[in-house]
C-alpha positions as CSV (number, residue, x, y, z in Angstrom):
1,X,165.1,60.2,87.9
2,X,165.8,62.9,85.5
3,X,169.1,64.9,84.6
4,X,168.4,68.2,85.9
5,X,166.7,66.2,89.4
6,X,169.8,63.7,89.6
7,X,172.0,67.2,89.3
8,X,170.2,68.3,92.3
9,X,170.8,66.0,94.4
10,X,174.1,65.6,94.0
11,X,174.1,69.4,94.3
12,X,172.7,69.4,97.9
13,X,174.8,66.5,99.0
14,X,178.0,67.7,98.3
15,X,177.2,71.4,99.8
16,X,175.6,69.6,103.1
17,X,172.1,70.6,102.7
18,X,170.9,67.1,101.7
19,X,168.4,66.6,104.2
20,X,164.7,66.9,103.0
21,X,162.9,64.5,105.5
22,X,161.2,65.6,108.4
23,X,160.5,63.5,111.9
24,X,157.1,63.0,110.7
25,X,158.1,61.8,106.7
26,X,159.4,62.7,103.6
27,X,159.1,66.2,102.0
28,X,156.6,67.0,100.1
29,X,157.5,70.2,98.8
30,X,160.3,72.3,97.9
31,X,162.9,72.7,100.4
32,X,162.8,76.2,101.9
33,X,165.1,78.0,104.0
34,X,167.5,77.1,106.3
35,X,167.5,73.3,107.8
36,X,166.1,73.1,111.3
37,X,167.8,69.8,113.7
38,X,163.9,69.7,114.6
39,X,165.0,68.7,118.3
40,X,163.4,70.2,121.2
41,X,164.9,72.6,122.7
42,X,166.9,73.6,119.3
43,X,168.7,76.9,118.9
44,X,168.3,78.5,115.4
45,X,169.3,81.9,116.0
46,X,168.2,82.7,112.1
47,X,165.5,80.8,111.7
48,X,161.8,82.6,112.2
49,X,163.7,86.0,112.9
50,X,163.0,89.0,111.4
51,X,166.0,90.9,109.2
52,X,166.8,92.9,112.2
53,X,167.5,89.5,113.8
54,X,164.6,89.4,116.2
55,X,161.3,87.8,116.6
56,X,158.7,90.6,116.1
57,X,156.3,88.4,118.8
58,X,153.3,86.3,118.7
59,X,150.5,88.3,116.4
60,X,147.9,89.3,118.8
61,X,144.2,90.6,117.8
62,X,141.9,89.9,114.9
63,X,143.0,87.0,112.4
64,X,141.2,87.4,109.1
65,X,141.9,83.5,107.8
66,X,142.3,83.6,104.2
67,X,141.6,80.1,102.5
68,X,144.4,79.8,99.1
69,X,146.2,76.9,98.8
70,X,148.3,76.5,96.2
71,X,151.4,73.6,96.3
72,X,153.7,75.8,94.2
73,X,156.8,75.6,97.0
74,X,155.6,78.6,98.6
75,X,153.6,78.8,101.7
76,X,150.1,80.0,101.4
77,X,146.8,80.5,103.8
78,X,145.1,76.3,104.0
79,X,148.4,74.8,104.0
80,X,150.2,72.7,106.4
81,X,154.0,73.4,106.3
82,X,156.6,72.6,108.3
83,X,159.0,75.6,110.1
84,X,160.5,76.5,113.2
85,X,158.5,77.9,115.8
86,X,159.6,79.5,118.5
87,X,158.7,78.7,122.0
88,X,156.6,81.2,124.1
89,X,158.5,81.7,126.9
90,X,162.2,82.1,124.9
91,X,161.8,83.1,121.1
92,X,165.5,82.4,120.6
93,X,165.0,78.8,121.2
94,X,162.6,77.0,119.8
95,X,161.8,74.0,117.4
96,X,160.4,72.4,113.9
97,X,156.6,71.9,113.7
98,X,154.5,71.6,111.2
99,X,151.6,74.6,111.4
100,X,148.5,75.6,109.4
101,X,149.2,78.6,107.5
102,X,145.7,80.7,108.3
103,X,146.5,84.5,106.7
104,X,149.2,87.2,106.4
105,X,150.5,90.0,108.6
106,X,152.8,92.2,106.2
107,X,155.4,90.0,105.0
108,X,154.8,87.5,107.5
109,X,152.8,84.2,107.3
110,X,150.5,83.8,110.1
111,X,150.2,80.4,111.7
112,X,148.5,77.8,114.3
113,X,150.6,75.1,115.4
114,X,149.5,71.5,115.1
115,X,150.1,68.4,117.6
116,X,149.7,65.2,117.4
117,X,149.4,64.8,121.7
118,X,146.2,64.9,122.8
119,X,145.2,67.7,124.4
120,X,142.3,66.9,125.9
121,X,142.8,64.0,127.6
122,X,146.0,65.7,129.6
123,X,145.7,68.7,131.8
124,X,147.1,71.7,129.6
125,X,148.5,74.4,130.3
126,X,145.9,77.2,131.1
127,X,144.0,79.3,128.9
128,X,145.8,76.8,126.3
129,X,142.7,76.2,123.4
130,X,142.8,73.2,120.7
131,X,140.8,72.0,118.5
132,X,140.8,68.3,117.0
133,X,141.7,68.5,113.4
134,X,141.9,64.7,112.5
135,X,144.6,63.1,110.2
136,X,146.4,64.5,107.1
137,X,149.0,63.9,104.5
138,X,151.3,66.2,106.7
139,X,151.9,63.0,109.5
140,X,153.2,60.0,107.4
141,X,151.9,58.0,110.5
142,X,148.4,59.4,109.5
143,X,148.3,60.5,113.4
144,X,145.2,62.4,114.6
145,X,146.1,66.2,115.3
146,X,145.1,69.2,117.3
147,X,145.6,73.0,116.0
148,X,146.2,75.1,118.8
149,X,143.6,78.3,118.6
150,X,145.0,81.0,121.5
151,X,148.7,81.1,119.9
152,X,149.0,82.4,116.4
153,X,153.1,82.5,115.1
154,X,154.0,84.6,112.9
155,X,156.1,82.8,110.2
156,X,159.3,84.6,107.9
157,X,157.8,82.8,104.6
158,X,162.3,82.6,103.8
159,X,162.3,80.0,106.6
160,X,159.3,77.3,105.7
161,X,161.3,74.0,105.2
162,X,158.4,72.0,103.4
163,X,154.7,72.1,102.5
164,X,153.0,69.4,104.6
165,X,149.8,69.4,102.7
166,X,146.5,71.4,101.9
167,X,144.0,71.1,104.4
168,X,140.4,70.6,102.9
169,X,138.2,73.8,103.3
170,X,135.9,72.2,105.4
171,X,138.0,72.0,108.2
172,X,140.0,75.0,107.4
173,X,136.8,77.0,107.8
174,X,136.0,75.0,111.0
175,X,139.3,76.1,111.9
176,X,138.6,79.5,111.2
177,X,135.3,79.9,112.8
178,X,136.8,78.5,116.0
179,X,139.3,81.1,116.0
180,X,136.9,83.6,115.5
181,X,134.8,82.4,118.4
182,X,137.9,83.1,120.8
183,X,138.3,86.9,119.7
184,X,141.3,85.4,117.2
């Protein structure tokens, strides 16, 4: 390990903010933002807020998906990053997921959240869309994963924890021509 990484660590252990390992594996990327418990059901007030201290809402309308990875620490459109989310019935609650960065809205980052259920073979909830995406470097247990197509987050770019991975244009663009196909 070298000086200045060694210095680092030691850095973030002694001020608390030592944790850089998500449910799903080890970080990939630069930590970002504030730390997330990742439990269901979590309160972070801060986290995915706007400066005001609100959620702005689910982005709603026409998505034009933008296809620039580039693992740098920052989040950009065909990466798979890992953030809070908040839940659709209560934005103040709400919890860590990773989600496939697909375009911008202002300063926001606009995303589709993954899963690794199985959507299909379990009765959703309606008007719920997802599409299979397969397995990635952003599940360490190389799990098979959904996007979900009807729900685009917007992200605060401040509050990414961790890239997850780059998602091969292929299925990015099958991704994005999904999404187009629902009016997204």
């Amino acid at each position: 390990m070298r000086a200045r990484d060694l210095f680092t660590a030691l850095l973030r252990a002694a001020s608390g903010t030592a944790r850089d390992r998500s449910p799903d594996g080890p970080a990939r990327g630069r930590r970002r933002g504030a730390p997330s418990s990742g439990r269901p059901g979590s309160v972070a007030p801060s986290q995915g807020l706007a400066s005001d201290g609100g959620y702005p809402g689910d982005h709603v309308g026409p998505v034009r998906p933008v296809y620039a990875p580039d693992l740098d620490g920052d989040a950009d459109p065909g990466e798979i990053v890992w953030t809070w989310v908040p839940f659709e019935e209560d934005h103040t609650r709400g919890k860590d997921r990773p989600v496939l960065v697909v375009g911008r809205d202002g300063p926001w980052l606009l995303g589709l959240v993954l899963s690794s259920r199985d959507h299909d073979a379990r009765s959703g909830r309606p008007g719920e869309s997802w599409l299979d995406l397969g397995t990635g470097d952003w599940d360490s247990r190389r799990r098979p994963s959904e996007v979900r197509l009807d729900r685009v987050v917007r992200v605060d770019p401040r509050t990414v924890r961790r890239e997850g991975a780059v998602l091969d244009r292929r299925r990015f663009d099958a991704v994005a021509a999904a999404l187009a196909a629902q009016g997204g």
